[in-house]
PyMOL commands that place a pseudoatom at each C-alpha (Angstrom):
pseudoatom trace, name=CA, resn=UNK, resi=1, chain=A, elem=C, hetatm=0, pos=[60.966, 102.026, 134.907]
pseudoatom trace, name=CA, resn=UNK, resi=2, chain=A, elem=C, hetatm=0, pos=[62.949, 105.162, 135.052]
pseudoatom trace, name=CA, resn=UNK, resi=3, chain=A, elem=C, hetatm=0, pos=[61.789, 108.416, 136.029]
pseudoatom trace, name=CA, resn=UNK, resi=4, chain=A, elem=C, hetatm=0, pos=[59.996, 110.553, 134.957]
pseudoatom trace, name=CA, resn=UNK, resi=5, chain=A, elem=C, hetatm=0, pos=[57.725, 107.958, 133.544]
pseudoatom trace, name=CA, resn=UNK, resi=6, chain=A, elem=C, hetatm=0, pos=[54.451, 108.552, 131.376]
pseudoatom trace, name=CA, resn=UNK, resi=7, chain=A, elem=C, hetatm=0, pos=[51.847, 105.574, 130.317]
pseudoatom trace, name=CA, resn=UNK, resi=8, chain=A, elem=C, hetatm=0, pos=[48.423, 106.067, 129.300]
pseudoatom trace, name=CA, resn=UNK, resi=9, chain=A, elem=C, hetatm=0, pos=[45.282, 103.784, 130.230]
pseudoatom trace, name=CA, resn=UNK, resi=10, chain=A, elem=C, hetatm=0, pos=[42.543, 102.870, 128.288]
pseudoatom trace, name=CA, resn=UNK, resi=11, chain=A, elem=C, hetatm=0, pos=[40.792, 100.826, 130.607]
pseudoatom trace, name=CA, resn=UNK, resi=12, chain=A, elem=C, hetatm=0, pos=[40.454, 99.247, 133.925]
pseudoatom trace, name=CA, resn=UNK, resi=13, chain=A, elem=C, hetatm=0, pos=[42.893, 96.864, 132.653]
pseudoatom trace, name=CA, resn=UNK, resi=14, chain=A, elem=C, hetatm=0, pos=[45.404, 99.052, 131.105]
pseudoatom trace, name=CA, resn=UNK, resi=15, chain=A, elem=C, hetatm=0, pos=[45.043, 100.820, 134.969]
pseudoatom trace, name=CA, resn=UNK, resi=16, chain=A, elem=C, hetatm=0, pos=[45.639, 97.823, 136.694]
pseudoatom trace, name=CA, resn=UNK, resi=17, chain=A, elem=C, hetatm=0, pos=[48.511, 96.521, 134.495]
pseudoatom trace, name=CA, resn=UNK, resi=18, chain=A, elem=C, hetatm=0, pos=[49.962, 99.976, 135.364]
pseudoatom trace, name=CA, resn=UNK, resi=19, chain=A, elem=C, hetatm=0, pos=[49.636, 99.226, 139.193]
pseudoatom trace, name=CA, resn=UNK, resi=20, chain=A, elem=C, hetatm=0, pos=[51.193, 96.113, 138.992]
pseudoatom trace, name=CA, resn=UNK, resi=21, chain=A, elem=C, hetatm=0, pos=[54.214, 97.141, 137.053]
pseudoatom trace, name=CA, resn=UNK, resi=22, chain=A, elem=C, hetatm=0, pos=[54.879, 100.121, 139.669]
pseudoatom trace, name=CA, resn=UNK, resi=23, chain=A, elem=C, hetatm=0, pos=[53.948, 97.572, 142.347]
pseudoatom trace, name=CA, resn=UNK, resi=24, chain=A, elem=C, hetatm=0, pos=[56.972, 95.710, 141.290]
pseudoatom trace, name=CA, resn=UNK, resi=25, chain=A, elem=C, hetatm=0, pos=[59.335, 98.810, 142.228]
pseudoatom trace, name=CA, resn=UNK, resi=26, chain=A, elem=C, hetatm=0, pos=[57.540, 99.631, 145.560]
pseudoatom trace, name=CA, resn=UNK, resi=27, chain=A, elem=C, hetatm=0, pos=[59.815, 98.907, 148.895]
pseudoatom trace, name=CA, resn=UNK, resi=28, chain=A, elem=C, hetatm=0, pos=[59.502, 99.722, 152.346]
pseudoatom trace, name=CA, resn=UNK, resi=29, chain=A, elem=C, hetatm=0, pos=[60.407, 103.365, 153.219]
pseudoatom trace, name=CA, resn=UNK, resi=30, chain=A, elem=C, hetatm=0, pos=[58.764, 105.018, 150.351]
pseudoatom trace, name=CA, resn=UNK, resi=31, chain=A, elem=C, hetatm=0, pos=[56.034, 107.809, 150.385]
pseudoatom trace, name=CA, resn=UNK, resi=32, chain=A, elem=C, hetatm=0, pos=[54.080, 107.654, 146.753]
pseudoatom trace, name=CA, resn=UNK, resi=33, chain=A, elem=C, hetatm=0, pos=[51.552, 110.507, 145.957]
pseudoatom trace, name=CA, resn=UNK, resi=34, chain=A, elem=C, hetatm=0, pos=[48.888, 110.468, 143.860]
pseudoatom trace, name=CA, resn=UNK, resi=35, chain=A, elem=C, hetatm=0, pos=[47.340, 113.765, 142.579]
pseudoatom trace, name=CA, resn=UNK, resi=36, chain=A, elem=C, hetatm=0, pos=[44.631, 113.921, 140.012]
pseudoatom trace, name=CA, resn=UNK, resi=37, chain=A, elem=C, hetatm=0, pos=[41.076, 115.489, 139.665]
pseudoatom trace, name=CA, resn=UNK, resi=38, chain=A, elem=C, hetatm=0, pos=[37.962, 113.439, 141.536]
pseudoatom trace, name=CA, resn=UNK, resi=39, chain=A, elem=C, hetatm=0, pos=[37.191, 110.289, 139.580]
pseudoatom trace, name=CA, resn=UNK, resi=40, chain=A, elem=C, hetatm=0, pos=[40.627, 110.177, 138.245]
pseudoatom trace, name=CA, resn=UNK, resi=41, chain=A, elem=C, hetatm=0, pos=[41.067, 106.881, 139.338]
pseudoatom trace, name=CA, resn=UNK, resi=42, chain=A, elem=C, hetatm=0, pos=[43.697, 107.536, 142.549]
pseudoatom trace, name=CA, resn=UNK, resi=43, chain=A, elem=C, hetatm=0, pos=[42.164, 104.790, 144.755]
pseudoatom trace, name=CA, resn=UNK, resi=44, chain=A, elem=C, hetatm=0, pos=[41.733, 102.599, 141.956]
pseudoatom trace, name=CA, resn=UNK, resi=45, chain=A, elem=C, hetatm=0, pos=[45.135, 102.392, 141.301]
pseudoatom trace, name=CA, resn=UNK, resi=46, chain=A, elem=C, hetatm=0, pos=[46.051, 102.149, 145.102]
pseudoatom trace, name=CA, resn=UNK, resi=47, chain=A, elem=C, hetatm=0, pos=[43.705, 98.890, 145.459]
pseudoatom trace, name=CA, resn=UNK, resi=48, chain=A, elem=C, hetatm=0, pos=[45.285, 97.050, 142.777]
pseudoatom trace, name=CA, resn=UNK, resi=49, chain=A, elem=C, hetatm=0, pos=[48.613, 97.586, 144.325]
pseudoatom trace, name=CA, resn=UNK, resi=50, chain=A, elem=C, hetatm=0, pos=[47.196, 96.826, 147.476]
pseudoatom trace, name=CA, resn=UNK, resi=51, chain=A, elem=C, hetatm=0, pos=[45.883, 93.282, 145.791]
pseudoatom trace, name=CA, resn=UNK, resi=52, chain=A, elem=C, hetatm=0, pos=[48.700, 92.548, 144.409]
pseudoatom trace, name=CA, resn=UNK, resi=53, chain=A, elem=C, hetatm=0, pos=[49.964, 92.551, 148.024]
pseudoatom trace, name=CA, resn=UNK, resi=54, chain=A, elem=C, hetatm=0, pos=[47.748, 90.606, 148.994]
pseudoatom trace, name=CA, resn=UNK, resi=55, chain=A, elem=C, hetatm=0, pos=[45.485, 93.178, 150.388]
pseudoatom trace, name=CA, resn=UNK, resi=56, chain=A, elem=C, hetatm=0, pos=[41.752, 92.389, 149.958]
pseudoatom trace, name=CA, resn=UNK, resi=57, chain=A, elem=C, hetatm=0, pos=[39.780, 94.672, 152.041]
pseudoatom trace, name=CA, resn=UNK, resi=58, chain=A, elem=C, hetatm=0, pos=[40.957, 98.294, 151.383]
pseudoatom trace, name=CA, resn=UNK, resi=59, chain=A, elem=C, hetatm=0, pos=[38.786, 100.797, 150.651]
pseudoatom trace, name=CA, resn=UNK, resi=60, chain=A, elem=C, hetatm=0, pos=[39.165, 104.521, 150.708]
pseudoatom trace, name=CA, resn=UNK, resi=61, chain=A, elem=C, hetatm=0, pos=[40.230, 106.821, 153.639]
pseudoatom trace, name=CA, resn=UNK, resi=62, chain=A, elem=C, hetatm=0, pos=[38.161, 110.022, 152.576]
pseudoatom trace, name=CA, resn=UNK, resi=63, chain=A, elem=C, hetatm=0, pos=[36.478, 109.991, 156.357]
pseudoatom trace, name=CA, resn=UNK, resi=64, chain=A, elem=C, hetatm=0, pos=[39.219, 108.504, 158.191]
pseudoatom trace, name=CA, resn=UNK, resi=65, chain=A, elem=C, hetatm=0, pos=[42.113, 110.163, 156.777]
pseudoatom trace, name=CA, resn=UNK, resi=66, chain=A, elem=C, hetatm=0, pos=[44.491, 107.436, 157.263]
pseudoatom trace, name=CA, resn=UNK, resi=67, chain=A, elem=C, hetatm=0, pos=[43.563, 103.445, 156.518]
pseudoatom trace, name=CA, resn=UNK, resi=68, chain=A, elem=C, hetatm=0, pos=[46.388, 100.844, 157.530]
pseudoatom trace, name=CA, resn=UNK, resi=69, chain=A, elem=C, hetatm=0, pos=[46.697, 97.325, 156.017]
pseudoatom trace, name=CA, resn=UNK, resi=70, chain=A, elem=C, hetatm=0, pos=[48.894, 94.674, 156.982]
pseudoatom trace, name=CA, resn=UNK, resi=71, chain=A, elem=C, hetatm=0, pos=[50.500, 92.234, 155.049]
pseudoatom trace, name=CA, resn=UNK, resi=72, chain=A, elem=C, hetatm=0, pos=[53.855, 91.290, 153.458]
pseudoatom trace, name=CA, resn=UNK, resi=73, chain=A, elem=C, hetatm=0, pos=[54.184, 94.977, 154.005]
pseudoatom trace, name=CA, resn=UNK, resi=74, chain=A, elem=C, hetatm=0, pos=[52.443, 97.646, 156.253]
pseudoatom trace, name=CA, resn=UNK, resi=75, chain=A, elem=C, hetatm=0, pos=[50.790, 100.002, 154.139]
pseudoatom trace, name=CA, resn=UNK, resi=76, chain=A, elem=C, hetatm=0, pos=[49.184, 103.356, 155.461]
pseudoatom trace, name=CA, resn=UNK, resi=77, chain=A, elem=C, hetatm=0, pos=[46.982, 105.172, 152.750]
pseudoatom trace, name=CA, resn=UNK, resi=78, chain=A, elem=C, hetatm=0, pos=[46.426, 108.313, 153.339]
pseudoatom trace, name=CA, resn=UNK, resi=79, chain=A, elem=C, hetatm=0, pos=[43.605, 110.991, 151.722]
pseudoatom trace, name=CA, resn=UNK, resi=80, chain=A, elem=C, hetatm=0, pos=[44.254, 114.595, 152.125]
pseudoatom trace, name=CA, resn=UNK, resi=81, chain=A, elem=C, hetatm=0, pos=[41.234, 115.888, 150.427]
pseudoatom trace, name=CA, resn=UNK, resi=82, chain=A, elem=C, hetatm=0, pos=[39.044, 116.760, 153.385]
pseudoatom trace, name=CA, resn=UNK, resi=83, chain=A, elem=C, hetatm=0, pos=[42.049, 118.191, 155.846]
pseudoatom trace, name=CA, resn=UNK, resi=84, chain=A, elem=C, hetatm=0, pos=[41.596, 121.895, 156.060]
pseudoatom trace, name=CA, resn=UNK, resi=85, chain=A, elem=C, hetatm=0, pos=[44.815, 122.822, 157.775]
pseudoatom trace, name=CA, resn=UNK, resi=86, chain=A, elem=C, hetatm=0, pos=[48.593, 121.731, 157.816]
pseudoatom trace, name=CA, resn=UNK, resi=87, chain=A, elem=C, hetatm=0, pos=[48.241, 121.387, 161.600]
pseudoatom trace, name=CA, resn=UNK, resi=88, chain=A, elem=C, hetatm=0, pos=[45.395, 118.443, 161.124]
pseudoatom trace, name=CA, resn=UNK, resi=89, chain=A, elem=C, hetatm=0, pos=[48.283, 116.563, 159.711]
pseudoatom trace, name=CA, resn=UNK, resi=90, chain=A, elem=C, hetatm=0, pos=[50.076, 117.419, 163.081]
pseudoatom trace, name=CA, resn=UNK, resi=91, chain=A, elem=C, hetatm=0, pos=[47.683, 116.339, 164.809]
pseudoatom trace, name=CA, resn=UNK, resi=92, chain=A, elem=C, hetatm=0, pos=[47.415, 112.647, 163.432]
pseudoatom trace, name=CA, resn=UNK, resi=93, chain=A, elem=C, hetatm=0, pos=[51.295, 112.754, 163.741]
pseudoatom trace, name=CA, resn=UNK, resi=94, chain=A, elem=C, hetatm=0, pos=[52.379, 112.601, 160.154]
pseudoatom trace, name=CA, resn=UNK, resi=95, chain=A, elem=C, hetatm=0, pos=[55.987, 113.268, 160.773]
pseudoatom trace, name=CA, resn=UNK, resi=96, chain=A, elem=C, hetatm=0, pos=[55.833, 109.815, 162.759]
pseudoatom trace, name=CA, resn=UNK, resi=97, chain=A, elem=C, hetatm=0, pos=[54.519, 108.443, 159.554]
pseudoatom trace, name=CA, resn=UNK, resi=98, chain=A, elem=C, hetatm=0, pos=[57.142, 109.395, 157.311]
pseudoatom trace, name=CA, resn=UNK, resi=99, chain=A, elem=C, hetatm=0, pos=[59.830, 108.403, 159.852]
pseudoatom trace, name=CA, resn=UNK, resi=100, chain=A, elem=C, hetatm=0, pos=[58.760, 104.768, 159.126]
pseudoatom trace, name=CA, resn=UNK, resi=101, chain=A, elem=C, hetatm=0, pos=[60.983, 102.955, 157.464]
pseudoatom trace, name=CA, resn=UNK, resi=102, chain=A, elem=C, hetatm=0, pos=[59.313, 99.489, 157.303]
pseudoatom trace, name=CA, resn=UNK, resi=103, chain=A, elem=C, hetatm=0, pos=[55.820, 100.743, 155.780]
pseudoatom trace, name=CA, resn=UNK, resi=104, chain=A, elem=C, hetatm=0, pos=[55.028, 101.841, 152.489]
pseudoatom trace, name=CA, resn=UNK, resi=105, chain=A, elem=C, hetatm=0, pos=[52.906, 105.297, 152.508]
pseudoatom trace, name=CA, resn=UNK, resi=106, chain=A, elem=C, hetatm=0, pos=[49.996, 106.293, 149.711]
pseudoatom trace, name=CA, resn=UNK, resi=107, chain=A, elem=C, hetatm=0, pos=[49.189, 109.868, 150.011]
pseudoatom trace, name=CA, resn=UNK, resi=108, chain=A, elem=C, hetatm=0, pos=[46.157, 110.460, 147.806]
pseudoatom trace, name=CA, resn=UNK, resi=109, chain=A, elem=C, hetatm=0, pos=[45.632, 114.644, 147.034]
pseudoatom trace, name=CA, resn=UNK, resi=110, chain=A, elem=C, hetatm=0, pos=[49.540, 115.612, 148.310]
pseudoatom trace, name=CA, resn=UNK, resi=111, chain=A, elem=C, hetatm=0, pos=[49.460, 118.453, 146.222]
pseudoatom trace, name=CA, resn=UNK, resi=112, chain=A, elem=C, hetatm=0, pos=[47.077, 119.938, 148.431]
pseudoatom trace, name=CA, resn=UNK, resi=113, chain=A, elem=C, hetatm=0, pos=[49.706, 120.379, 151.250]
pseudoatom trace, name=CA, resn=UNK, resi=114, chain=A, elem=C, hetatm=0, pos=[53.071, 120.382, 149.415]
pseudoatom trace, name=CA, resn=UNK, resi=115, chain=A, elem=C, hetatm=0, pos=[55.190, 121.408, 152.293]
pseudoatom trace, name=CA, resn=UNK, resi=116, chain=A, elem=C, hetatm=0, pos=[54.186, 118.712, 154.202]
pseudoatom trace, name=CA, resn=UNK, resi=117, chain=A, elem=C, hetatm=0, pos=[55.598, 116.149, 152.191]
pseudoatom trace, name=CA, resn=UNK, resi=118, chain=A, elem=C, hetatm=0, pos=[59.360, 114.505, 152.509]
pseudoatom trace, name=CA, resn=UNK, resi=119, chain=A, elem=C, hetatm=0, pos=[61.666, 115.644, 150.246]
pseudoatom trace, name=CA, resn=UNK, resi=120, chain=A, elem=C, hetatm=0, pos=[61.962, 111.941, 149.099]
pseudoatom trace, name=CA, resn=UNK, resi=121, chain=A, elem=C, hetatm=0, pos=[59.146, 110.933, 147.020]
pseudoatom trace, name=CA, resn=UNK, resi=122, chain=A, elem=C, hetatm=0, pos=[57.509, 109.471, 144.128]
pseudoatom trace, name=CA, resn=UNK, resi=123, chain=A, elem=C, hetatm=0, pos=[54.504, 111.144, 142.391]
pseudoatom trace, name=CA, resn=UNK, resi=124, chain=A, elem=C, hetatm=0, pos=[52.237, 110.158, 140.381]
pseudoatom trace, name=CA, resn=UNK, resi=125, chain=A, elem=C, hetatm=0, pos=[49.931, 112.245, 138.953]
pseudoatom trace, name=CA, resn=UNK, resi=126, chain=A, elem=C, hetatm=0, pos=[47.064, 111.271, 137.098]
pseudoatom trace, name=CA, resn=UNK, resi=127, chain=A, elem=C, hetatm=0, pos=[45.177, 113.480, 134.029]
pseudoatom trace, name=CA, resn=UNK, resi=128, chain=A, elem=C, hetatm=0, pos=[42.001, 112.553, 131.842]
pseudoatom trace, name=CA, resn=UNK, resi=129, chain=A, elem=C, hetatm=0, pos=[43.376, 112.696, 128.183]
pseudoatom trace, name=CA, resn=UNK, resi=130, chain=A, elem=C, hetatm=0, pos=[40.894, 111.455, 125.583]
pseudoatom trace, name=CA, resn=UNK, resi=131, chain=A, elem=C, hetatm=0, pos=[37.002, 110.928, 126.689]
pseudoatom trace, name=CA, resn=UNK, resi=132, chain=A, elem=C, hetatm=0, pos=[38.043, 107.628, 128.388]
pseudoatom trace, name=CA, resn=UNK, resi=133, chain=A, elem=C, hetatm=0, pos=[41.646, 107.789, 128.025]
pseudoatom trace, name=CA, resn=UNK, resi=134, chain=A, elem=C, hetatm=0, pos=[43.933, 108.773, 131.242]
pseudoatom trace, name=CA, resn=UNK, resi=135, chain=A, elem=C, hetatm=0, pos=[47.765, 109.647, 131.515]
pseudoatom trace, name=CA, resn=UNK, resi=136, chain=A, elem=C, hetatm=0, pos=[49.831, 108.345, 134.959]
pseudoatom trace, name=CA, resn=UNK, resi=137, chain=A, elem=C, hetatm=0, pos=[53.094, 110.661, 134.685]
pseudoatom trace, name=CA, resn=UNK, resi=138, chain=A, elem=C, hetatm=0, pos=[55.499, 109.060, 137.278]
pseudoatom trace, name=CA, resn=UNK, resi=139, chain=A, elem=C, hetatm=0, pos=[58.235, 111.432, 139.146]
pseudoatom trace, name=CA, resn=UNK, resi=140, chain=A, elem=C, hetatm=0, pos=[60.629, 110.764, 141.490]
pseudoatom trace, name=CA, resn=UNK, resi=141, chain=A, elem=C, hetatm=0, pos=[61.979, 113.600, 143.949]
pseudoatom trace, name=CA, resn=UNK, resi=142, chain=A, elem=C, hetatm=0, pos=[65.443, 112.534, 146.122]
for i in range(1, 142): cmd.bond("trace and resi %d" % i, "trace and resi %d" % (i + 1))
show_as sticks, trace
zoom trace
């Protein structure tokens, strides 16, 4: 896969063949966002990377902010969507997040707070297209 990237999914199993061809690419030290309308299908996609980790039990971090799983890799997986001010994400010490380099980090809503994130990043942002039809476009920032 090189950037910038676009695939379109039809399904839950166009979706997940998506996740596990970008899972493929993930290493330790990266920061992925995931931007897209509610419904979208951000966690989705997260949990099937997560599975194909060997992650079982993830679930979304809308109340928590910040889930953590453990396995071949540490993954944090974070959800913006209810923070109401950059200094929240001081609070939960994001900077010590990003500084990291042995985890993998899921930011779900990043565009909410763009000058929080590293300057090193992939996003993917995810549109509805067609009634069922959605489009991941893939971006990598250095």
């Amino acid at each position: 896969m090189s950037f910038p990237y676009l695939r379109k999914s039809n399904s839950e199993e166009d979706t997940t063949t998506i996740a596990n061809e970008f899972s493929g690419l993930i290493k330790r030290g990266m920061v992925i966002i995931l931007n897209g309308e509610l419904g979208v299908g951000k966690t989705f996609f997260i949990k099937k990377i997560l599975k194909k980790n060997l992650i079982n039990n993830s679930n979304s971090p809308t109340f928590a902010i910040v889930n953590e799983y453990e396995g071949e890799n540490k993954f944090y997986h974070f959800d913006f969507y209810r923070i109401n001010i950059e200094a929240e994400l001081h609070d939960i010490g994001i900077e010590d997040y990003f500084s990291d380099m042995e985890s993998i980090i899921f930011i779900e809503w990043g565009n909410l707070f763009p000058n929080m994130l590293p300057k090193k990043r992939i996003e993917i942002n995810i549109s509805y297209s067609m009634s069922n039809e959605r489009i991941f476009s893939f971006e990598q920032y250095e």
